[in-house]
PDB file of N, CA, C, O and CB in Angstrom:
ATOM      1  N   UNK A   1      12.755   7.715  -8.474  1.00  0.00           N
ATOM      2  CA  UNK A   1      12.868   6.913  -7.275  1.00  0.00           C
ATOM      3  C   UNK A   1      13.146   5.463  -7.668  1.00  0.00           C
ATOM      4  O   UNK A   1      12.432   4.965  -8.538  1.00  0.00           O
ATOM      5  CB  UNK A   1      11.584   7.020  -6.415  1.00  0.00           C
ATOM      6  N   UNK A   2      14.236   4.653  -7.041  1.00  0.00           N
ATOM      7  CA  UNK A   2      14.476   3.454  -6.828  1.00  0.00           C
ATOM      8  C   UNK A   2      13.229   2.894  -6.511  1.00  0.00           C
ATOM      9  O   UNK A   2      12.491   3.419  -5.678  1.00  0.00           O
ATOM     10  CB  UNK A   2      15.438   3.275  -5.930  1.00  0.00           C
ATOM     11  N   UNK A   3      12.832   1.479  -7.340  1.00  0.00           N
ATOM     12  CA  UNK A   3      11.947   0.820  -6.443  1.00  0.00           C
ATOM     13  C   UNK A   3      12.395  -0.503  -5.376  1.00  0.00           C
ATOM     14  O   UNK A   3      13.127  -1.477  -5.545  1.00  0.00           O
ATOM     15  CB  UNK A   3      10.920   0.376  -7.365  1.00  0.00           C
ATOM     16  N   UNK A   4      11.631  -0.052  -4.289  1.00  0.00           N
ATOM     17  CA  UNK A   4      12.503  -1.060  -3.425  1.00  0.00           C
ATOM     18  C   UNK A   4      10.972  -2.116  -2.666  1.00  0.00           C
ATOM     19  O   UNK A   4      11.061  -2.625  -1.548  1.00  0.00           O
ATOM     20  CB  UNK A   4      13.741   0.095  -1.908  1.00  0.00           C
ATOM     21  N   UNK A   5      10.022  -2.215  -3.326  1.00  0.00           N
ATOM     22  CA  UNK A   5       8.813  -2.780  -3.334  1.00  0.00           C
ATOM     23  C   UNK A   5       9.223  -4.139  -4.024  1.00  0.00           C
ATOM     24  O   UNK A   5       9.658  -4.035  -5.171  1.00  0.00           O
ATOM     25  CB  UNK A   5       7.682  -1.876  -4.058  1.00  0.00           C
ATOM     26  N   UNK A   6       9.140  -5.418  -3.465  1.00  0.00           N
ATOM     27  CA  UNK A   6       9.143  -6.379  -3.881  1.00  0.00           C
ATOM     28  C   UNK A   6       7.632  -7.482  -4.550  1.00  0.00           C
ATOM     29  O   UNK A   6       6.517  -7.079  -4.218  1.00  0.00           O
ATOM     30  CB  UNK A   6       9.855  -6.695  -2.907  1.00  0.00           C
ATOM     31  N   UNK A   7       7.680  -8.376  -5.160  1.00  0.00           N
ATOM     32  CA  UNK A   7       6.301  -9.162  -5.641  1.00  0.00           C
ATOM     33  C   UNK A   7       5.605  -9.897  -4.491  1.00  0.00           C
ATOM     34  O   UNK A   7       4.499 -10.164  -4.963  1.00  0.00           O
ATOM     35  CB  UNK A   7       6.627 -10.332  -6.808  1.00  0.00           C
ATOM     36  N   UNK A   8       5.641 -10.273  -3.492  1.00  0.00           N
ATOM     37  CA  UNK A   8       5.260 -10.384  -2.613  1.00  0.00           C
ATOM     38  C   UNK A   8       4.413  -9.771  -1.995  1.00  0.00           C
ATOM     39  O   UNK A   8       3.211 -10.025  -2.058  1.00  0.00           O
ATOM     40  CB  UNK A   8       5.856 -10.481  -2.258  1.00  0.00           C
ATOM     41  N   UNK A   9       5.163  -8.464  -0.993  1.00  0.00           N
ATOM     42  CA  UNK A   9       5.091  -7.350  -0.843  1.00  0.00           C
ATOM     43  C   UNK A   9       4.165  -6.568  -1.676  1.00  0.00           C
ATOM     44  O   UNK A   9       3.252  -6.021  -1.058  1.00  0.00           O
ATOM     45  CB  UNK A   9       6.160  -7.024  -0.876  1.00  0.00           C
ATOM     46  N   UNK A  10       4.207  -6.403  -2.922  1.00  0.00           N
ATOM     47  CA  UNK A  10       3.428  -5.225  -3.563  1.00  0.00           C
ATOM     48  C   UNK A  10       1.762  -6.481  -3.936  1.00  0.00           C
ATOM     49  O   UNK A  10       0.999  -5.935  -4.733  1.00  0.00           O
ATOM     50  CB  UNK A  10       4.612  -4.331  -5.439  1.00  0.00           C
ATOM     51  N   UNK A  11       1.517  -7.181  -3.703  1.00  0.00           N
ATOM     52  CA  UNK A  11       0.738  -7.884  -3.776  1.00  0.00           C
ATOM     53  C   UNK A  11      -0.385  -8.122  -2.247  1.00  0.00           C
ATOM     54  O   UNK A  11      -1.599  -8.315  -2.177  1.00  0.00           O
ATOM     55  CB  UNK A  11       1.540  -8.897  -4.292  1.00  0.00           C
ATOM     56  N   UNK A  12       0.484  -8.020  -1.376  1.00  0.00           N
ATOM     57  CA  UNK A  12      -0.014  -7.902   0.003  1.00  0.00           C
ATOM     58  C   UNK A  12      -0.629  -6.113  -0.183  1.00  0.00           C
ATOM     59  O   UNK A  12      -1.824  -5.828  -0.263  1.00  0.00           O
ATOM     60  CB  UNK A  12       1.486  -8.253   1.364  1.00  0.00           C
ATOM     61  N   UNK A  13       0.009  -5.547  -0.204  1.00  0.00           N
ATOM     62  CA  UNK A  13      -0.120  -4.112  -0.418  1.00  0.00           C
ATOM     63  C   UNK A  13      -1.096  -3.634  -1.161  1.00  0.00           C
ATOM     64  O   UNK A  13      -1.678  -2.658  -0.688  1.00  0.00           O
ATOM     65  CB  UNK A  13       0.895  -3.621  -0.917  1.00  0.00           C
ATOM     66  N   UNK A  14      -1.690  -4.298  -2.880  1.00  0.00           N
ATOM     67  CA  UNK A  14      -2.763  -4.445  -3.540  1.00  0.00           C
ATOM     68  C   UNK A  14      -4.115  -4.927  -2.454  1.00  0.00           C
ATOM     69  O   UNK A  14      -5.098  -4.230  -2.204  1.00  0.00           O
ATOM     70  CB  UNK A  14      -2.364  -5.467  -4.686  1.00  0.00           C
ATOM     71  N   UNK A  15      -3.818  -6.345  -1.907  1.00  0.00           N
ATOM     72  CA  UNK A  15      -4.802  -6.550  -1.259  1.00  0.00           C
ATOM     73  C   UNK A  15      -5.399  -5.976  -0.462  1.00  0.00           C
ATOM     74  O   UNK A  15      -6.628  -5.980  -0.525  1.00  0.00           O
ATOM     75  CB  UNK A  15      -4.726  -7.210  -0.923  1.00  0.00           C
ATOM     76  N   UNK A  16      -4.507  -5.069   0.886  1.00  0.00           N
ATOM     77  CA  UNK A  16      -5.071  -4.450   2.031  1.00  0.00           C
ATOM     78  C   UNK A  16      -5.668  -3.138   1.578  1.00  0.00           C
ATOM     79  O   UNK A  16      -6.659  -2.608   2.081  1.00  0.00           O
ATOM     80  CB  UNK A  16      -4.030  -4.261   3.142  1.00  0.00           C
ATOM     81  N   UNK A  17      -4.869  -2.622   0.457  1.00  0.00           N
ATOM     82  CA  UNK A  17      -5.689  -1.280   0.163  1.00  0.00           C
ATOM     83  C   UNK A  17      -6.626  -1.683  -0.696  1.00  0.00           C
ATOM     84  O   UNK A  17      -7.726  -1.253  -0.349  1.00  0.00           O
ATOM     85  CB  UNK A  17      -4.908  -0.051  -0.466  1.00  0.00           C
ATOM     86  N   UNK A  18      -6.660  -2.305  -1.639  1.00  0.00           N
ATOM     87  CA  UNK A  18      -8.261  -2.574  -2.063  1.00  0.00           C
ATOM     88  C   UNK A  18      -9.700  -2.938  -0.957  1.00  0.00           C
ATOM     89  O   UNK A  18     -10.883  -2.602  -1.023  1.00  0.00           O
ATOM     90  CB  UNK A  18      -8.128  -3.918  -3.015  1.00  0.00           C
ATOM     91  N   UNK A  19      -8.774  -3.934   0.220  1.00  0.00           N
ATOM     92  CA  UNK A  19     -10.209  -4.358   0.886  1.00  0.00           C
ATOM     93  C   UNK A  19     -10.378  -3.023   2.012  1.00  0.00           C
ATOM     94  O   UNK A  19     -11.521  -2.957   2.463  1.00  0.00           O
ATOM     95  CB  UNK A  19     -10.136  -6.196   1.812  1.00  0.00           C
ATOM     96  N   UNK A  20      -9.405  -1.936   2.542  1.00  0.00           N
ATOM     97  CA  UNK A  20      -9.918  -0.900   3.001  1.00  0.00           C
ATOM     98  C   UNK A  20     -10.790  -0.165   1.826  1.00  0.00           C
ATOM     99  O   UNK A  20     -11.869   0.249   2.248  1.00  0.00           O
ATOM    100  CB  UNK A  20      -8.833  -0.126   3.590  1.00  0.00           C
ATOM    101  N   UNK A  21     -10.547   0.081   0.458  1.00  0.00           N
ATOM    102  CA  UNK A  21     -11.566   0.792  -0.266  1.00  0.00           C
ATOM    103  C   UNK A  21     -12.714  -0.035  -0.342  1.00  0.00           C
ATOM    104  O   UNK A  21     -13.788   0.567  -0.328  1.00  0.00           O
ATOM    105  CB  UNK A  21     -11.143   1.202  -1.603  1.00  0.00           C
ATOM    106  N   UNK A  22     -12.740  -1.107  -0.408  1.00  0.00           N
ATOM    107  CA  UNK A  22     -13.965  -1.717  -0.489  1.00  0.00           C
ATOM    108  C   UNK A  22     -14.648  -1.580   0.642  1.00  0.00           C
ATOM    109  O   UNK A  22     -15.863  -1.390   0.696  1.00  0.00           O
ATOM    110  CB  UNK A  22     -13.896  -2.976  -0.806  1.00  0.00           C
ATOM    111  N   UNK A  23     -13.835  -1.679   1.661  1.00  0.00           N
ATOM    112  CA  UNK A  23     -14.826  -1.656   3.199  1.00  0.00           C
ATOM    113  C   UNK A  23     -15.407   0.101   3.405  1.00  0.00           C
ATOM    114  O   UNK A  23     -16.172   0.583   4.240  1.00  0.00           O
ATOM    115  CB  UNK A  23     -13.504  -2.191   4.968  1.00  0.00           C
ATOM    116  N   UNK A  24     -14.863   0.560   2.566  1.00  0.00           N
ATOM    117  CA  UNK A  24     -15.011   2.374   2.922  1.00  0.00           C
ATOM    118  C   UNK A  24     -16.347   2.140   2.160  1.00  0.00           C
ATOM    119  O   UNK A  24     -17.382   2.111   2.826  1.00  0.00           O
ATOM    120  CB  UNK A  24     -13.615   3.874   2.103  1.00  0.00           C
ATOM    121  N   UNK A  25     -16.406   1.953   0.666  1.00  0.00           N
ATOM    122  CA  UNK A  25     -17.778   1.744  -0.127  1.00  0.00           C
ATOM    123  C   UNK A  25     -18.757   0.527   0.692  1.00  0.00           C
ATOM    124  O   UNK A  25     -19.870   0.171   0.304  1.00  0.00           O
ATOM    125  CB  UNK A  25     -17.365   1.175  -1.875  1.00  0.00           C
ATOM    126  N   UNK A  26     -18.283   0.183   1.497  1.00  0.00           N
ATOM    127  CA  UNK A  26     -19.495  -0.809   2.043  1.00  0.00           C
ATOM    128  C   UNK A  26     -20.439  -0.001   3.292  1.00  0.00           C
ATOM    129  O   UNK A  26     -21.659   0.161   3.328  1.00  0.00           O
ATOM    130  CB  UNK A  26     -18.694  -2.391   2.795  1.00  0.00           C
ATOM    131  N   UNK A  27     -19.540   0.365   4.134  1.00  0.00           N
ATOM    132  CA  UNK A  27     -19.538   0.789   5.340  1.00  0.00           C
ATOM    133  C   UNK A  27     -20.267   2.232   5.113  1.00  0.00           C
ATOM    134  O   UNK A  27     -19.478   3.159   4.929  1.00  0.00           O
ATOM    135  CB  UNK A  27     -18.072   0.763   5.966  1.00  0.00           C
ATOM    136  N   UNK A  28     -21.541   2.533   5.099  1.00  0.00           N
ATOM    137  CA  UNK A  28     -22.009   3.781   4.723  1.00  0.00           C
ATOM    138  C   UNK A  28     -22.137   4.506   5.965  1.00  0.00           C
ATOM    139  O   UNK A  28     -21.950   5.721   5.892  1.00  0.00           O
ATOM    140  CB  UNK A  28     -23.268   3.730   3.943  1.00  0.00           C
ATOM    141  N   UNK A  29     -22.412   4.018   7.068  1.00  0.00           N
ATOM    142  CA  UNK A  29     -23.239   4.243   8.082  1.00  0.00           C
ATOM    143  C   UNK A  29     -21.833   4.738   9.717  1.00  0.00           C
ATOM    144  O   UNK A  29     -22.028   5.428  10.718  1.00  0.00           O
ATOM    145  CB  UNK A  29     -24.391   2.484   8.197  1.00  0.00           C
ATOM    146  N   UNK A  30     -20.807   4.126   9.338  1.00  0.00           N
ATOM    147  CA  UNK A  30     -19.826   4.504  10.108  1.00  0.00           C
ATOM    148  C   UNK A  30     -19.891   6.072  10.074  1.00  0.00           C
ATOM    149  O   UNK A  30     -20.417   6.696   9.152  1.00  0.00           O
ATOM    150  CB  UNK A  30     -18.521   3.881   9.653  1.00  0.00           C
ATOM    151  N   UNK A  31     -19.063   6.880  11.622  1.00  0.00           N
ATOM    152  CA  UNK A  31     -18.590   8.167  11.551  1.00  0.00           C
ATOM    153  C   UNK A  31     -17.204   8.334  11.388  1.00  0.00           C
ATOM    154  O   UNK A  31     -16.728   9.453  11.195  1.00  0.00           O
ATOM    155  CB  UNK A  31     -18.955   8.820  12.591  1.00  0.00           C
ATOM    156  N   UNK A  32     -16.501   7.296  11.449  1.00  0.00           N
ATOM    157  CA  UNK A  32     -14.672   6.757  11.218  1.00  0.00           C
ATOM    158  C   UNK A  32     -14.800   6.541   9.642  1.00  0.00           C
ATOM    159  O   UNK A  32     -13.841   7.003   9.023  1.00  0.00           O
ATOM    160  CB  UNK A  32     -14.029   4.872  12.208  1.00  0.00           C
ATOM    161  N   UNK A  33     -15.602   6.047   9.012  1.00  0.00           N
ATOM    162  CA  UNK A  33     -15.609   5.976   7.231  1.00  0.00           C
ATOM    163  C   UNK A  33     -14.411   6.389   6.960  1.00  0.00           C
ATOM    164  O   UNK A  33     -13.441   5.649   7.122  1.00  0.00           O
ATOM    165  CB  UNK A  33     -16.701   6.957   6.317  1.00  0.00           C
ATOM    166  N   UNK A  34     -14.322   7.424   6.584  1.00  0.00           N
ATOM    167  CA  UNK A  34     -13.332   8.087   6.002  1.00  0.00           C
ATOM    168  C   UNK A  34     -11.702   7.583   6.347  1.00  0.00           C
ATOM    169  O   UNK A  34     -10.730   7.810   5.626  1.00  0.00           O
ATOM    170  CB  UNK A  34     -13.613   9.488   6.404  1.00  0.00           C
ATOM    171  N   UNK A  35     -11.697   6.905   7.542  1.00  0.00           N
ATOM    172  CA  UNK A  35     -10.128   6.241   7.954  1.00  0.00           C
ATOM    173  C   UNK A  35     -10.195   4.879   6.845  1.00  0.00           C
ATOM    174  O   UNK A  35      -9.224   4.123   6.845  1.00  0.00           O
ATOM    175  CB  UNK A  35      -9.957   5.603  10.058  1.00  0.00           C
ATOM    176  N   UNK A  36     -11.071   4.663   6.142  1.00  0.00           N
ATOM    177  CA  UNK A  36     -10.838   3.545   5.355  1.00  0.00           C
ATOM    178  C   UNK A  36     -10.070   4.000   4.322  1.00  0.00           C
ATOM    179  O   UNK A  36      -9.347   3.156   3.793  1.00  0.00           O
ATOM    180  CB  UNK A  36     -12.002   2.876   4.904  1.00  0.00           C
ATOM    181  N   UNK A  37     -10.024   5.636   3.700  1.00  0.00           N
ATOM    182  CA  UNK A  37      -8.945   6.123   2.797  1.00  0.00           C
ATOM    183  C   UNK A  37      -7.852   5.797   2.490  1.00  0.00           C
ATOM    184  O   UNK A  37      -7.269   5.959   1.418  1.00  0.00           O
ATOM    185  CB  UNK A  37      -8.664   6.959   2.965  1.00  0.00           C
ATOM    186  N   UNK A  38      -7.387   5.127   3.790  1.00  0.00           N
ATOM    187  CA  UNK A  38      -5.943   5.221   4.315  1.00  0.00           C
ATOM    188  C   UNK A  38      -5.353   3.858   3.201  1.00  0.00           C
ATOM    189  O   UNK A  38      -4.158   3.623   3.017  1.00  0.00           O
ATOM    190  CB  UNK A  38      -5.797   4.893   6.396  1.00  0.00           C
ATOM    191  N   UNK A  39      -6.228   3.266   2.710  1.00  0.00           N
ATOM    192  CA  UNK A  39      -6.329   2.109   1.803  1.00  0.00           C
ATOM    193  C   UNK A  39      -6.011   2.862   0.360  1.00  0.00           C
ATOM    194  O   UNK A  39      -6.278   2.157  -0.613  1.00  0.00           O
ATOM    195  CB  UNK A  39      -7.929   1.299   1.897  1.00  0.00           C
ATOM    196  N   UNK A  40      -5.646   3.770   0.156  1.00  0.00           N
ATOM    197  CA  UNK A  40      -5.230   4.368  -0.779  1.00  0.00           C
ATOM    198  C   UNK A  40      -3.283   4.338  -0.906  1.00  0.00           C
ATOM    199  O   UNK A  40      -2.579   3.981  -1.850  1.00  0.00           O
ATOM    200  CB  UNK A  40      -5.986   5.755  -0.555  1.00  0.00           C
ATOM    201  N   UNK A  41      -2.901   4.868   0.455  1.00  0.00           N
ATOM    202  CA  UNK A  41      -1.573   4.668   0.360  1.00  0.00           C
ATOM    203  C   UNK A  41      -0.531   3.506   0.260  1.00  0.00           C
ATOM    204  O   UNK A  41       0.664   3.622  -0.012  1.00  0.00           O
ATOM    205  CB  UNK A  41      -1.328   5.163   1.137  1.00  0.00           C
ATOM    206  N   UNK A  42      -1.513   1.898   0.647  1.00  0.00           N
ATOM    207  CA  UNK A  42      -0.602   0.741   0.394  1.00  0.00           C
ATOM    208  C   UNK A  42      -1.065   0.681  -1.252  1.00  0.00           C
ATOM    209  O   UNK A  42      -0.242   0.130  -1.984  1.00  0.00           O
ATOM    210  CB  UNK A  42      -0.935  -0.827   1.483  1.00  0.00           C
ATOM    211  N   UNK A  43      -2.110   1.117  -1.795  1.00  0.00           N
ATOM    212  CA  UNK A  43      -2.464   0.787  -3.172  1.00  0.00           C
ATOM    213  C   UNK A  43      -1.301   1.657  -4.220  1.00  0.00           C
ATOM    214  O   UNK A  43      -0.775   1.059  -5.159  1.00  0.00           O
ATOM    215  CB  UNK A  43      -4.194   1.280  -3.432  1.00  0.00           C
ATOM    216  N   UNK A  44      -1.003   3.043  -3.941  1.00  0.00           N
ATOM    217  CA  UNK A  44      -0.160   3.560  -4.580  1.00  0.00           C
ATOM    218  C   UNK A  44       1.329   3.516  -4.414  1.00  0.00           C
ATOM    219  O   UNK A  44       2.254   3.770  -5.186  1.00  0.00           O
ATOM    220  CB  UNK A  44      -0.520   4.514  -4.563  1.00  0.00           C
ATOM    221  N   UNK A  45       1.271   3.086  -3.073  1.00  0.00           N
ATOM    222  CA  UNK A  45       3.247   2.222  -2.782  1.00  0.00           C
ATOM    223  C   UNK A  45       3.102   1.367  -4.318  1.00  0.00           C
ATOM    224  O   UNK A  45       3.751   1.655  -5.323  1.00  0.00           O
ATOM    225  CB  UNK A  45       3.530   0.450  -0.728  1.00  0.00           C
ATOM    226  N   UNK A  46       1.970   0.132  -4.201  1.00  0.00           N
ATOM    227  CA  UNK A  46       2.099  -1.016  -5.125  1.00  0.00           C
ATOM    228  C   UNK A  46       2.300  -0.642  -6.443  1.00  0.00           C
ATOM    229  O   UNK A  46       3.056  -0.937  -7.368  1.00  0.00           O
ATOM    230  CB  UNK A  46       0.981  -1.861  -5.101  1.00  0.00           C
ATOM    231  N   UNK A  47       1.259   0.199  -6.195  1.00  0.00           N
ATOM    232  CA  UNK A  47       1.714   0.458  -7.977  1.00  0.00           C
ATOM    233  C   UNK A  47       2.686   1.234  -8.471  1.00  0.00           C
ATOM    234  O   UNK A  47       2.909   1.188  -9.680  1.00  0.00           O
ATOM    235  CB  UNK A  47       0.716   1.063  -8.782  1.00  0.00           C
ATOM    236  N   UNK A  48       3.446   2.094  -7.619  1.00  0.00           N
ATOM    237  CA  UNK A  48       4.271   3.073  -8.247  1.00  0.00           C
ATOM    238  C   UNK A  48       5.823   1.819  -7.735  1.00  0.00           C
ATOM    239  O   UNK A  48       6.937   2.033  -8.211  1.00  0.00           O
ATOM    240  CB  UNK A  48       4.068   5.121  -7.393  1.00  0.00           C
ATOM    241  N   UNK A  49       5.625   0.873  -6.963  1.00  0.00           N
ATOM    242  CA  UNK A  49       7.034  -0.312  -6.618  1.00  0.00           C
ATOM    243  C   UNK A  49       7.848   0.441  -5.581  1.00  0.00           C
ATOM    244  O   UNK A  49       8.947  -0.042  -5.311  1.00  0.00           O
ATOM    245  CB  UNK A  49       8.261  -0.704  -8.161  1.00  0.00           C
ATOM    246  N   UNK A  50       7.493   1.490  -4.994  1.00  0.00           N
ATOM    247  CA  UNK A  50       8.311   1.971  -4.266  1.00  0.00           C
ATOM    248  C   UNK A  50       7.573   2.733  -2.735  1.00  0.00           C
ATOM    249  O   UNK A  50       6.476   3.263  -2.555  1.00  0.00           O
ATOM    250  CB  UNK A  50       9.071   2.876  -5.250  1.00  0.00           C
ATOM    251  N   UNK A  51       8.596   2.517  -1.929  1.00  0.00           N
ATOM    252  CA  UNK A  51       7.930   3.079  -0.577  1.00  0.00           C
ATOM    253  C   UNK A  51       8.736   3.969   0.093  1.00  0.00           C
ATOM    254  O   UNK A  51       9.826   3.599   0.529  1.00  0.00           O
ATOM    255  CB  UNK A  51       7.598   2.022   0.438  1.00  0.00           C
ATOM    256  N   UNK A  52       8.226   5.417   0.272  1.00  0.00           N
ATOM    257  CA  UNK A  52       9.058   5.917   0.946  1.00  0.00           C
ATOM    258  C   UNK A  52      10.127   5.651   2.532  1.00  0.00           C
ATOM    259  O   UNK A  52      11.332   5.827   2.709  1.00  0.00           O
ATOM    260  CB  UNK A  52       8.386   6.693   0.912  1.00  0.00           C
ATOM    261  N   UNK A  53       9.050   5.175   3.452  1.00  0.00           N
ATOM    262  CA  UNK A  53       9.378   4.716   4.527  1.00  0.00           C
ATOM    263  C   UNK A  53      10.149   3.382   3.910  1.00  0.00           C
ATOM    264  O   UNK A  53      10.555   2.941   4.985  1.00  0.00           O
ATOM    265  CB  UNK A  53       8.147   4.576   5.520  1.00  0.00           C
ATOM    266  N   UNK A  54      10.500   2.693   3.192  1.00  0.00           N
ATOM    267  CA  UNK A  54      11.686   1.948   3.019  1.00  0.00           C
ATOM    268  C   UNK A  54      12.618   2.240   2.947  1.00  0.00           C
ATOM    269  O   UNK A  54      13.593   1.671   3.440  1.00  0.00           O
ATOM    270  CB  UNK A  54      11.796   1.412   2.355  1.00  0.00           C
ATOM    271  N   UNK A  55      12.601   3.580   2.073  1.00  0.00           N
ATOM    272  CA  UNK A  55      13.812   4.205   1.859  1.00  0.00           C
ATOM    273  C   UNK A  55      14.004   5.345   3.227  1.00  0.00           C
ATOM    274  O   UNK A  55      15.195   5.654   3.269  1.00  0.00           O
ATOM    275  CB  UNK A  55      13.755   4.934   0.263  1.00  0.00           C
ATOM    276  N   UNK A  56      13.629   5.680   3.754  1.00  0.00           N
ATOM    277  CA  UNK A  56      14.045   6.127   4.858  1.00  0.00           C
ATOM    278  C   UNK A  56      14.616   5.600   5.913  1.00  0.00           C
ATOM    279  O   UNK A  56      15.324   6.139   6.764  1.00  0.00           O
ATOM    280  CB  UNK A  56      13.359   6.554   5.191  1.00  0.00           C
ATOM    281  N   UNK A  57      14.137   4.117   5.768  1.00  0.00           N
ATOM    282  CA  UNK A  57      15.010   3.198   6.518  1.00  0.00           C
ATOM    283  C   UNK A  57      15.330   2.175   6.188  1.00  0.00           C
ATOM    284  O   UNK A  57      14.913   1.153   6.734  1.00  0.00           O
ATOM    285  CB  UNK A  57      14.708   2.921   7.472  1.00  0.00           C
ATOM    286  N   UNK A  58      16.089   2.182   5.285  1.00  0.00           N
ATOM    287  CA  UNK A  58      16.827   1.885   4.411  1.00  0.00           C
ATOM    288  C   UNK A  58      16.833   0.016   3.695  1.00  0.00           C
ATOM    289  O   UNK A  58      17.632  -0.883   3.437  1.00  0.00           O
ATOM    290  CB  UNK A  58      18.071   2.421   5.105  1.00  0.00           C
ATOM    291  N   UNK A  59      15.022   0.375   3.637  1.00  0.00           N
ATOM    292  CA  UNK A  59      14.748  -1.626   3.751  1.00  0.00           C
ATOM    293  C   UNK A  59      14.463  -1.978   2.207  1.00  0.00           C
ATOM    294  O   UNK A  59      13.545  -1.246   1.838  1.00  0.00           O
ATOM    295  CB  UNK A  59      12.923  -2.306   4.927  1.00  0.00           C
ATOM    296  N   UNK A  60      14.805  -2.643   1.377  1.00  0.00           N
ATOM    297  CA  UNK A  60      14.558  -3.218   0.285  1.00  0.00           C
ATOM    298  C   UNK A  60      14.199  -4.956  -0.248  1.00  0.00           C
ATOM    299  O   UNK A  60      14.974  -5.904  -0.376  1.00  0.00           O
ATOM    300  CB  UNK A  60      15.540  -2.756  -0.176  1.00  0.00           C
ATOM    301  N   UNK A  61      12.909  -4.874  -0.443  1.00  0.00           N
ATOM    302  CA  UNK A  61      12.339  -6.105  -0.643  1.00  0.00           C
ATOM    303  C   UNK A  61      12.029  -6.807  -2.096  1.00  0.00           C
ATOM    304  O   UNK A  61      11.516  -7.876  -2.428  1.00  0.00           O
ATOM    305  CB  UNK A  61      11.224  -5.977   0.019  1.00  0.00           C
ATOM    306  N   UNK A  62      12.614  -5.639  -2.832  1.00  0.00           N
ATOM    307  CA  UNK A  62      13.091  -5.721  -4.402  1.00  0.00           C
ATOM    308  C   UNK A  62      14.111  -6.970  -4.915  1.00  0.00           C
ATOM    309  O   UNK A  62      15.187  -6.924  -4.319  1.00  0.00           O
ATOM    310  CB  UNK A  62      13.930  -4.302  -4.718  1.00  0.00           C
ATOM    311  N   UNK A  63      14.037  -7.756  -5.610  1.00  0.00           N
ATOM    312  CA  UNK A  63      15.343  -8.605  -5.682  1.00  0.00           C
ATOM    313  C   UNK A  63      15.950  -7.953  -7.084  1.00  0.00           C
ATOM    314  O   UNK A  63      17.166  -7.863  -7.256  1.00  0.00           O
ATOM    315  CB  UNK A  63      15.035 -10.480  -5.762  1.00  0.00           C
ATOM    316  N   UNK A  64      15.024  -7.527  -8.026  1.00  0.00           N
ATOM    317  CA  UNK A  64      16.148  -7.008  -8.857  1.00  0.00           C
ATOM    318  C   UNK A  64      16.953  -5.677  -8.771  1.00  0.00           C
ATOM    319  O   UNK A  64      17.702  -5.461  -9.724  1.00  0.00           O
ATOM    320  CB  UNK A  64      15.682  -6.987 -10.004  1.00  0.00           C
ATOM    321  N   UNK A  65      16.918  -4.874  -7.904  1.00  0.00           N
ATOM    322  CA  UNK A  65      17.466  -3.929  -7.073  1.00  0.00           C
ATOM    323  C   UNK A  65      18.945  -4.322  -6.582  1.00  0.00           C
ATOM    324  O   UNK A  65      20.107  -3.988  -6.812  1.00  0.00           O
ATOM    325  CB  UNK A  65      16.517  -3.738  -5.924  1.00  0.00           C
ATOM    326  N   UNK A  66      18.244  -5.214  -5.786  1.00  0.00           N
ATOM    327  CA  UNK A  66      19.828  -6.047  -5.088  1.00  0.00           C
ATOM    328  C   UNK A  66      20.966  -6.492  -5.905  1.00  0.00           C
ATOM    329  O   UNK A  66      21.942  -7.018  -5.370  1.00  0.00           O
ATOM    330  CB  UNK A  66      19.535  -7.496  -4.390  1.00  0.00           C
TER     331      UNK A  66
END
């Protein structure tokens, strides 16, 4: 896969999925808990540089790509 994840971007993407995992390990007492997971999928866009839904529509925030 092309990466079409830019430094910006994959940095925003680090942040929100780390502070949903962190809020999942904080939050013991919620019955929604488990929607904090969802902090898993901006963490592995970041690290793997690529997003599917970019490429499905056809958005690239990569500059060395371009």
């Amino acid at each position: 896969m092309t990466r079409n994840v830019g430094g910006i971007d994959r940095i925003l993407r680090l942040v929100l999925g780390m502070a949903l995992i962190a809020a999942f390990l904080i939050d013991r007492e919620a019955g929604h808990r488990w929607l904090y997971l969802i902090g898993i999928v901006p963490l592995l866009t970041a690290v793997a540089g690529t997003c599917p839904l970019y490429s499905l529509f056809g958005i690239n925030t990569c500059r060395i790509n371009r």
